[in-house]
N, CA, C and O atoms as a MOPAC input file, in Angstrom:
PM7 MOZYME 1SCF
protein

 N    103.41500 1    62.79200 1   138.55500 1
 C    102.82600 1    63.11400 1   137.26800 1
 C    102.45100 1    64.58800 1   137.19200 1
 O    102.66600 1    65.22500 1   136.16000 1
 N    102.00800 1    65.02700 1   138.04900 1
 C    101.51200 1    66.28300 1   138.40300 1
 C    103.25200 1    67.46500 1   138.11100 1
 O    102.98900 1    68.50400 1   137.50500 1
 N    104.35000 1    67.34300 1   138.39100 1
 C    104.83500 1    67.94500 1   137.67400 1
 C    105.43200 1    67.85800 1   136.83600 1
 O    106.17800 1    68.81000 1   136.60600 1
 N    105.45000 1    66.86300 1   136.04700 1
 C    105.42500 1    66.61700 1   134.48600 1
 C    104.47700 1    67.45100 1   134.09700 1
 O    104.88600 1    68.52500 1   133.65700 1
 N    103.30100 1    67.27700 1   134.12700 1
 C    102.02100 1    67.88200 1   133.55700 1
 C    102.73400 1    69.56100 1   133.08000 1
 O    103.01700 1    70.08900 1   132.00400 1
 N    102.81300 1    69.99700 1   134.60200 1
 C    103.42400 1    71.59400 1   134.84700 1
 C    104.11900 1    71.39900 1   134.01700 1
 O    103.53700 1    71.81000 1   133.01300 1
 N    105.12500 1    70.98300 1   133.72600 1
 C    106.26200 1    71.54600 1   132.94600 1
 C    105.37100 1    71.37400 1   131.54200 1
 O    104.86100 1    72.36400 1   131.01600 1
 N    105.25400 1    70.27200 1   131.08000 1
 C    105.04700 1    70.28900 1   129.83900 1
 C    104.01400 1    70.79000 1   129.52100 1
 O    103.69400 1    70.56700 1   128.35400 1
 N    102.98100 1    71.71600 1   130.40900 1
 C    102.12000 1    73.23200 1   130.10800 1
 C    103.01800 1    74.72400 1   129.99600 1
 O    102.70600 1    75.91500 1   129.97400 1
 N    104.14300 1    74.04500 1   129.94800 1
 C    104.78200 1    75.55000 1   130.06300 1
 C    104.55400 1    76.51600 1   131.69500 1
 O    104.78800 1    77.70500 1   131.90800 1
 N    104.01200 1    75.43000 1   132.65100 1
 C    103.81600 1    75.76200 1   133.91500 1
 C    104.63900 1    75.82100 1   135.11400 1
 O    105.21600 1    74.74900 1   135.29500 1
 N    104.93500 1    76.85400 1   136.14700 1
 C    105.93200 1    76.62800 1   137.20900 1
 C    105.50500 1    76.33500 1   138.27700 1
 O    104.78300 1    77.13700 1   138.86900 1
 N    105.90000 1    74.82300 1   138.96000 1
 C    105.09300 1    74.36500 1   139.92400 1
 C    105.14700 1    74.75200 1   141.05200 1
 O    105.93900 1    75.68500 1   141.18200 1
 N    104.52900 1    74.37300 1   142.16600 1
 C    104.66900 1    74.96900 1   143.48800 1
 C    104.67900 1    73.89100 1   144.19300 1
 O    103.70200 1    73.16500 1   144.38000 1
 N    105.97600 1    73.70000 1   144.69400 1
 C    106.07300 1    72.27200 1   145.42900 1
 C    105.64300 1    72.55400 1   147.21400 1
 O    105.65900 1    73.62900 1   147.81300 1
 N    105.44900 1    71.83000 1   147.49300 1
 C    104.72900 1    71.98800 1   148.92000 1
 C    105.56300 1    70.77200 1   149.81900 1
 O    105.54100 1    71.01600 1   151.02500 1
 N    106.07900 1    69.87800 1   149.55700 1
 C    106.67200 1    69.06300 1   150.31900 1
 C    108.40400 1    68.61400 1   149.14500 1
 O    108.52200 1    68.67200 1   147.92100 1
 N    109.26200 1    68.27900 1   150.03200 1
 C    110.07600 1    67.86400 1   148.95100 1
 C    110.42700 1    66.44500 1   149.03900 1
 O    111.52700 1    66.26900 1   148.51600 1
 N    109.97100 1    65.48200 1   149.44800 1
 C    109.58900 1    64.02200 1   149.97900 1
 C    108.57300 1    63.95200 1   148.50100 1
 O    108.79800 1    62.87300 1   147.95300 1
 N    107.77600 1    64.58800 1   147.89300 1
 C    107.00200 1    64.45700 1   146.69900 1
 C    107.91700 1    64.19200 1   145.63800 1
 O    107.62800 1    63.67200 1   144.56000 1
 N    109.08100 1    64.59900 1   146.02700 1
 C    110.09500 1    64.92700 1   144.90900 1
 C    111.03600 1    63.49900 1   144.22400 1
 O    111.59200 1    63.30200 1   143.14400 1
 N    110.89300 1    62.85400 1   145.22900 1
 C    112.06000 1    61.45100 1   144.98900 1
 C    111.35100 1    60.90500 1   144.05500 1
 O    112.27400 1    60.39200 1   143.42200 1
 N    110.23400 1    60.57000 1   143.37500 1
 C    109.57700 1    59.62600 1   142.12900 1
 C    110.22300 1    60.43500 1   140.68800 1
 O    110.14300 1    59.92000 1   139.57200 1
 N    110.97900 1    62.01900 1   140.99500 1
 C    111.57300 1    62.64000 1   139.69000 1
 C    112.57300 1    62.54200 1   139.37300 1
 O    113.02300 1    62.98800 1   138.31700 1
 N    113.36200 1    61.74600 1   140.46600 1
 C    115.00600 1    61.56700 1   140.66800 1
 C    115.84700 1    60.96800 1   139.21700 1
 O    116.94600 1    61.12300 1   138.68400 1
 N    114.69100 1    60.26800 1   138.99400 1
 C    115.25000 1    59.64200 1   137.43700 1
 C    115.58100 1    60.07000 1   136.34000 1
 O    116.41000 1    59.71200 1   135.50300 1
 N    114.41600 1    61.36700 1   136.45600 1
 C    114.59500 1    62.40700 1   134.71000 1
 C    114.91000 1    63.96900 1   134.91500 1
 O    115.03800 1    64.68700 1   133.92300 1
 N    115.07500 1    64.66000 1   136.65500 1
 C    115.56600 1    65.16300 1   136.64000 1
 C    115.96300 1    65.67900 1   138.04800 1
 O    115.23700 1    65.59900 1   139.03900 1
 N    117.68500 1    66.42500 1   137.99900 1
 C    118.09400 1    66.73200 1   138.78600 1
 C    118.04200 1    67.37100 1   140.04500 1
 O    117.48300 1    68.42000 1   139.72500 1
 N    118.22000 1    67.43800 1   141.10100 1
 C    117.59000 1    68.50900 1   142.08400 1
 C    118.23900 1    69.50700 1   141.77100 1
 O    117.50600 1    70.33700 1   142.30800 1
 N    118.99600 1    70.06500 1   141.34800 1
 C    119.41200 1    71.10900 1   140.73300 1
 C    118.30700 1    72.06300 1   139.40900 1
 O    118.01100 1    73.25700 1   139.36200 1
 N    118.01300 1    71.14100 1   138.67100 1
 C    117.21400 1    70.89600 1   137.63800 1
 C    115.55100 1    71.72100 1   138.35000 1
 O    114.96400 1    72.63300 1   137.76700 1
 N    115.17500 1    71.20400 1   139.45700 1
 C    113.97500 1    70.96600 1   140.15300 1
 C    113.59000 1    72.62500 1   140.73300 1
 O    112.67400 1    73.44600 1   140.68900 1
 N    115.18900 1    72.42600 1   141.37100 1
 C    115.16900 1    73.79700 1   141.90600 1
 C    115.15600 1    74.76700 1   141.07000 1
 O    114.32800 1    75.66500 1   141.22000 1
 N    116.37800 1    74.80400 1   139.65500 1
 C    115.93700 1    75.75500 1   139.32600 1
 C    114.48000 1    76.30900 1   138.04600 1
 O    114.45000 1    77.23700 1   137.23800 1
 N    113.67000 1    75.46200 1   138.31800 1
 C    112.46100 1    75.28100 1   137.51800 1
 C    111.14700 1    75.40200 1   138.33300 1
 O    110.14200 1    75.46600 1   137.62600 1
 N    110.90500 1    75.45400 1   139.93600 1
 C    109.93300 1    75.25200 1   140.73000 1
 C    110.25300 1    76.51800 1   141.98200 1
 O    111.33100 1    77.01000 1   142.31500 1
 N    109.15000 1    76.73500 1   142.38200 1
 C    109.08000 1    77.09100 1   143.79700 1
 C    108.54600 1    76.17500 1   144.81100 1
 O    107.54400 1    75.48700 1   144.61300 1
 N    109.33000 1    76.17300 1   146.06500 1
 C    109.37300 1    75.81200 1   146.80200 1
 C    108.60600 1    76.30600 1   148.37600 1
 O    109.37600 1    76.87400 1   149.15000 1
 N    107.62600 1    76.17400 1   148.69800 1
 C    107.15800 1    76.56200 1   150.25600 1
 C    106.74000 1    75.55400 1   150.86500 1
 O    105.97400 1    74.70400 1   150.41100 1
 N    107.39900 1    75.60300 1   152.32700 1
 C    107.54100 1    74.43700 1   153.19000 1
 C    105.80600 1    74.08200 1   153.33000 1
 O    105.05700 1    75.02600 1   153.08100 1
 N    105.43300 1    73.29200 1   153.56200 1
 C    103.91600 1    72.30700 1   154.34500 1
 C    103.86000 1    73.38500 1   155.47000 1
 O    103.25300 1    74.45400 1   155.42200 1
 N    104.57200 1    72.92000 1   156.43600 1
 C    104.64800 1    72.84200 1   157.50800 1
 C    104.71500 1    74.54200 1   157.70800 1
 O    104.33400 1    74.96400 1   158.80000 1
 N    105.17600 1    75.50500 1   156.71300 1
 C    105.34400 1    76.77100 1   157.39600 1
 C    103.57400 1    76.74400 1   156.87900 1
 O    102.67500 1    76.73400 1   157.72000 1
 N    103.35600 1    76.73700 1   155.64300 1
 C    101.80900 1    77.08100 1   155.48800 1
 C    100.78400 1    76.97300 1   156.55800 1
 O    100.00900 1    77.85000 1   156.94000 1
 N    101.00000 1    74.86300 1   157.28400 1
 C    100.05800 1    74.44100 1   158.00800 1
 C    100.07400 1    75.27000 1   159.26800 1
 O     99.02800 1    75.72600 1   159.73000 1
 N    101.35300 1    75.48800 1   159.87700 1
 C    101.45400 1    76.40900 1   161.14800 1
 C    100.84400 1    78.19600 1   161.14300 1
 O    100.93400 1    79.02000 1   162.05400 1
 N    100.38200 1    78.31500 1   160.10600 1
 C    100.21900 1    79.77600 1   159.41000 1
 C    101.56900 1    80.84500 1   159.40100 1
 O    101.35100 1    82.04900 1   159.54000 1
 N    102.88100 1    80.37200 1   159.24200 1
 C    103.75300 1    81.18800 1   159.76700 1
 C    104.57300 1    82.21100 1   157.95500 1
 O    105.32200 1    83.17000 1   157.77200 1
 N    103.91800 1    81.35200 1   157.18300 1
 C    103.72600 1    82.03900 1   155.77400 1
 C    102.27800 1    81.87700 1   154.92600 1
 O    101.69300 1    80.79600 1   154.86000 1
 N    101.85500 1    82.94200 1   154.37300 1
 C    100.53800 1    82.82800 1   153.70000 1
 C    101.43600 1    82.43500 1   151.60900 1
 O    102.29800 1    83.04700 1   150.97900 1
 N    100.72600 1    81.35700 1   151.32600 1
 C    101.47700 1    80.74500 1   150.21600 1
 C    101.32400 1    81.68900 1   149.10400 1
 O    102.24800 1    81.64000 1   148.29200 1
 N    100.42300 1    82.51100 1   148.86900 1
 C     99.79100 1    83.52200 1   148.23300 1
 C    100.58300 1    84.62700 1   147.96400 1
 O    100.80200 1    85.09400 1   146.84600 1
 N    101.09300 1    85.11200 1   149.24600 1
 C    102.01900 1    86.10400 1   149.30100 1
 C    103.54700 1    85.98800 1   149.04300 1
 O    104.39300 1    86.82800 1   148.73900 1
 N    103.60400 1    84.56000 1   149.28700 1
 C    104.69400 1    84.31500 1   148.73500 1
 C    105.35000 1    84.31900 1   147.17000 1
 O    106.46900 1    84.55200 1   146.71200 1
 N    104.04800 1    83.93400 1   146.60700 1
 C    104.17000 1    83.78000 1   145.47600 1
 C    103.52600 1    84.63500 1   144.43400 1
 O    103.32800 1    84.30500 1   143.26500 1
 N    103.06600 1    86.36500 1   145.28700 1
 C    102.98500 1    87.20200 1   144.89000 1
 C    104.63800 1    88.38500 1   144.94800 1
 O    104.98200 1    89.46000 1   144.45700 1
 N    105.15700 1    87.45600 1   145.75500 1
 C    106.99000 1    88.28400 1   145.87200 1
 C    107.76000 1    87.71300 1   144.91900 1
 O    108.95300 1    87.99300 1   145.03300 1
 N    107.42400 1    86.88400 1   143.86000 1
 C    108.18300 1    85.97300 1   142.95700 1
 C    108.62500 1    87.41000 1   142.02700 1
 O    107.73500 1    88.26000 1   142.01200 1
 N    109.65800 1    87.69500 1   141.40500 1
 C    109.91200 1    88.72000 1   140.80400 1
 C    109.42600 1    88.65800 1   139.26900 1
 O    108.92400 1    87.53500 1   139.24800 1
 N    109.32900 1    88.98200 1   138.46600 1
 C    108.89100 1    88.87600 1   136.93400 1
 C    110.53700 1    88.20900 1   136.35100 1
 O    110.75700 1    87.07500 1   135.92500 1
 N    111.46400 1    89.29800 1   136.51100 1
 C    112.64500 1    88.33500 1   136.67200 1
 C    112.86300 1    86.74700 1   137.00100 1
 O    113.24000 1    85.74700 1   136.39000 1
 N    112.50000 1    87.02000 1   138.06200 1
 C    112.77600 1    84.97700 1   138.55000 1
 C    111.95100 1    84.33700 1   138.13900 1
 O    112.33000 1    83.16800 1   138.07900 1
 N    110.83600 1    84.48900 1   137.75500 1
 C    109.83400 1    83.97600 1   137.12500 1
 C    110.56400 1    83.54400 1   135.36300 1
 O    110.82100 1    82.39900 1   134.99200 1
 N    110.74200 1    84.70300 1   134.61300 1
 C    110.86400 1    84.29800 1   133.26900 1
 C    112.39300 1    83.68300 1   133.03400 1
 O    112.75800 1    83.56400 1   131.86400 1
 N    113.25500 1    83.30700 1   134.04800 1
 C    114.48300 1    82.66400 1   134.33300 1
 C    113.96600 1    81.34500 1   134.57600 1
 O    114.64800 1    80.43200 1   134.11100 1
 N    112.83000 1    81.00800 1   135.25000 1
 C    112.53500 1    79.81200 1   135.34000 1
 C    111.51800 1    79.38400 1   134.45400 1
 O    111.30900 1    78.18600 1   134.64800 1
 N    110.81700 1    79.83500 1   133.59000 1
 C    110.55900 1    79.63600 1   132.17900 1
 C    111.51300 1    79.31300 1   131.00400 1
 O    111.31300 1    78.63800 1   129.99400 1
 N    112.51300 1    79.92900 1   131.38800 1
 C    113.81000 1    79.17300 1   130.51800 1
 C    114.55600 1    78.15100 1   131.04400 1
 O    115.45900 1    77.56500 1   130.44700 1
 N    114.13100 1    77.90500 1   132.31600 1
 C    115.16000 1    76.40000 1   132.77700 1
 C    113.73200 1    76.17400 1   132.07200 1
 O    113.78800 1    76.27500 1   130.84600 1
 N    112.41500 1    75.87700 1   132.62700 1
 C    111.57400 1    74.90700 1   132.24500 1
 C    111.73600 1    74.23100 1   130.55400 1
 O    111.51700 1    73.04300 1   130.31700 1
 N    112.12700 1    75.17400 1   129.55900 1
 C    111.69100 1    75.36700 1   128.52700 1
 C    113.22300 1    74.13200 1   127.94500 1
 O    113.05400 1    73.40600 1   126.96600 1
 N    114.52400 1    74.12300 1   128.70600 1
 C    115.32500 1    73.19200 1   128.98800 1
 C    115.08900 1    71.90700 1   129.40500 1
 O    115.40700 1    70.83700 1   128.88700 1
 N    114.43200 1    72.18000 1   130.50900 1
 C    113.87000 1    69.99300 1   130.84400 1
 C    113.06600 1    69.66400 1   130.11200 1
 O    113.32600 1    68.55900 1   129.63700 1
 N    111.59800 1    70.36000 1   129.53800 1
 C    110.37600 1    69.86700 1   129.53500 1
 C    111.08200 1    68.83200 1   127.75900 1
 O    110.00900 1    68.83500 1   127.15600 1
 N    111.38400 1    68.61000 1   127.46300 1
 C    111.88800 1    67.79000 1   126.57700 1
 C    112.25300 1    66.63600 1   126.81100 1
 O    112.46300 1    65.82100 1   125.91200 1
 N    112.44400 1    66.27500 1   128.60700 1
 C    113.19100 1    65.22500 1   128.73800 1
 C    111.72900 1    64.28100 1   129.27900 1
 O    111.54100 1    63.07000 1   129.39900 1
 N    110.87300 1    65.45900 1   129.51500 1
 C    109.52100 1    64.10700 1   130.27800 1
 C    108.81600 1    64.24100 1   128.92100 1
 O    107.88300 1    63.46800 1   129.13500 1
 N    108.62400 1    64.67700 1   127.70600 1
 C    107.70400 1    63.86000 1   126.81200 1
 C    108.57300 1    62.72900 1   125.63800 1
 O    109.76600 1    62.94100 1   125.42300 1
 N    108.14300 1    62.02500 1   125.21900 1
 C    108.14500 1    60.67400 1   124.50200 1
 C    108.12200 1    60.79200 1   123.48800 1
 O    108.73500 1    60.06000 1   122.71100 1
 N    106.99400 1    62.30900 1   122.96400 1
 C    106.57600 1    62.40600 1   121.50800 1
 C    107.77900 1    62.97800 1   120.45600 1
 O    108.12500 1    62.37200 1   119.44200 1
 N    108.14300 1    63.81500 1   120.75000 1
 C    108.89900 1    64.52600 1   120.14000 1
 C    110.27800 1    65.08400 1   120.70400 1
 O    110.23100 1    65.86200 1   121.65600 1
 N    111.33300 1    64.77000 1   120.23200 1
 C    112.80200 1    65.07500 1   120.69900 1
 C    113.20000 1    66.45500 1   119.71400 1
 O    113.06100 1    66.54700 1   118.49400 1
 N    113.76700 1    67.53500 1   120.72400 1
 C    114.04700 1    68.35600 1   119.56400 1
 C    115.79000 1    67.95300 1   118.79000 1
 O    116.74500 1    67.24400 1   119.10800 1
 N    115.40900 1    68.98200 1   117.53000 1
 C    116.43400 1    68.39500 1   116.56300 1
 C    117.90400 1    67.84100 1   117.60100 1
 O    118.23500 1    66.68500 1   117.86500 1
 N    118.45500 1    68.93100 1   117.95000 1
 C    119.66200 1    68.43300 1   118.95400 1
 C    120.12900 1    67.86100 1   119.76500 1
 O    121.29300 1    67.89100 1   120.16400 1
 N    119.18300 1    67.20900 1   120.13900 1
 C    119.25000 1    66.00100 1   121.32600 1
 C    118.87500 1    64.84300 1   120.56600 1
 O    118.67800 1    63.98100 1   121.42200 1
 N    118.63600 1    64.27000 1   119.26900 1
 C    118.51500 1    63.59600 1   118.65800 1
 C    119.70700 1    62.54700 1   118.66600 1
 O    120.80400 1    62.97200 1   118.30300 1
 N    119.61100 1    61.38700 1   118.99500 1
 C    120.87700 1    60.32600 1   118.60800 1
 C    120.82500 1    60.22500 1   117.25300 1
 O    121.99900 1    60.12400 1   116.89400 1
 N    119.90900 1    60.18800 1   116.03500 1
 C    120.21600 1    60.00700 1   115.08700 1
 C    119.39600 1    60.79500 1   113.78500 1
 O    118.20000 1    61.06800 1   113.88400 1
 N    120.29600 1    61.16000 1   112.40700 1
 C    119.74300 1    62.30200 1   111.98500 1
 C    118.43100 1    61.49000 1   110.99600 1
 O    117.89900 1    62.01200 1   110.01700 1
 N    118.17500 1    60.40700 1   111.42900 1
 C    116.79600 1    59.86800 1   110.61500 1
 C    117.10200 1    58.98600 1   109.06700 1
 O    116.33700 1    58.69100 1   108.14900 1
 N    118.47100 1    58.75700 1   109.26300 1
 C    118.93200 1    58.15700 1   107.61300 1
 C    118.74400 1    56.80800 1   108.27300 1
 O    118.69200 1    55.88600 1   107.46000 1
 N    118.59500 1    56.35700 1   109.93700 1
 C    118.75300 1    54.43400 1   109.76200 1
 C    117.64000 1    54.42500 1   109.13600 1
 O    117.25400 1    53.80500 1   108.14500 1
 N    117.04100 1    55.36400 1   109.98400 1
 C    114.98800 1    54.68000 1   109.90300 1
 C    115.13100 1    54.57400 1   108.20500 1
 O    115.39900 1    53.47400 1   107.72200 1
 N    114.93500 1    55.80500 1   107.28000 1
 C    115.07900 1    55.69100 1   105.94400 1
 C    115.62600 1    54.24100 1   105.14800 1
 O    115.10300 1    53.42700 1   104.38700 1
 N    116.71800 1    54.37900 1   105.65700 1
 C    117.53100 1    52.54200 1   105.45900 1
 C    117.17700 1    51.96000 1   105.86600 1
 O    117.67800 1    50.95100 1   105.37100 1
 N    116.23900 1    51.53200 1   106.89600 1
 C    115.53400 1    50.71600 1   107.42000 1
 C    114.13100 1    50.60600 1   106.52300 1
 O    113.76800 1    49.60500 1   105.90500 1
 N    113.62900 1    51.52700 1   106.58400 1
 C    112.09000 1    51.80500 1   105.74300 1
 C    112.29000 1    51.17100 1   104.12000 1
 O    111.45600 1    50.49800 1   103.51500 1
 N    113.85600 1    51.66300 1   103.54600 1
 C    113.83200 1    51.43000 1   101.74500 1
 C    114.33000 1    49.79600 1   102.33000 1
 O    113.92200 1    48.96400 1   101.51900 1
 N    114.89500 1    49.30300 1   103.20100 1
 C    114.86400 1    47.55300 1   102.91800 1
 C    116.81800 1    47.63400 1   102.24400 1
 O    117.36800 1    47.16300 1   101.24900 1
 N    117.30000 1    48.46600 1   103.40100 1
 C    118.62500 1    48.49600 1   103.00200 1
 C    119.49800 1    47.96100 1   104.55200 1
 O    120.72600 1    47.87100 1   104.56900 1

């Protein structure tokens, strides 16, 4: 849930394990994952052999606003409320025909 949340804040997450990752397999790709998240191992943090901070003070402004535009690509597929126009299966005339009792 936690990166659903991220995305659909317009947020780029910071994954820490990728075993967290298999409950997203359904709505989106590891391709998808990767290119929308950063990634730093557990295990380099827990060993101190990277400080997570610094890592993610080397993120470029570049790679950063590249992955604001993948995000800005999935985050449509984890909310419910609203589909934008183009991914729409239908342009809203059943419901209408449905609604007038046709």
């Amino acid at each position: 849930k936690s990166l659903f949340d991220s995305y659909l804040a317009g947020c780029i997450p910071v994954i820490f394990s990728k075993l967290s990752l298999h409950m997203y397999e359904w709505h989106l790709s590891e391709a998808e994952i990767a290119a929308t998240s950063i990634f730093i191992s557990r295990h380099q943090i827990v060993s101190k052999k990277v400080r997570f901070m610094e890592v993610l003070q080397r993120v470029s402004v570049q790679d950063i606003e590249k992955m604001q535009r993948a995000i800005e690509q999935v985050a449509f597929k984890l909310q419910y409320s609203v589909v934008p126009e183009p991914f729409r299966e239908s342009s809203g005339d059943d419901v209408k025909a449905m609604t007038a009792g046709e």
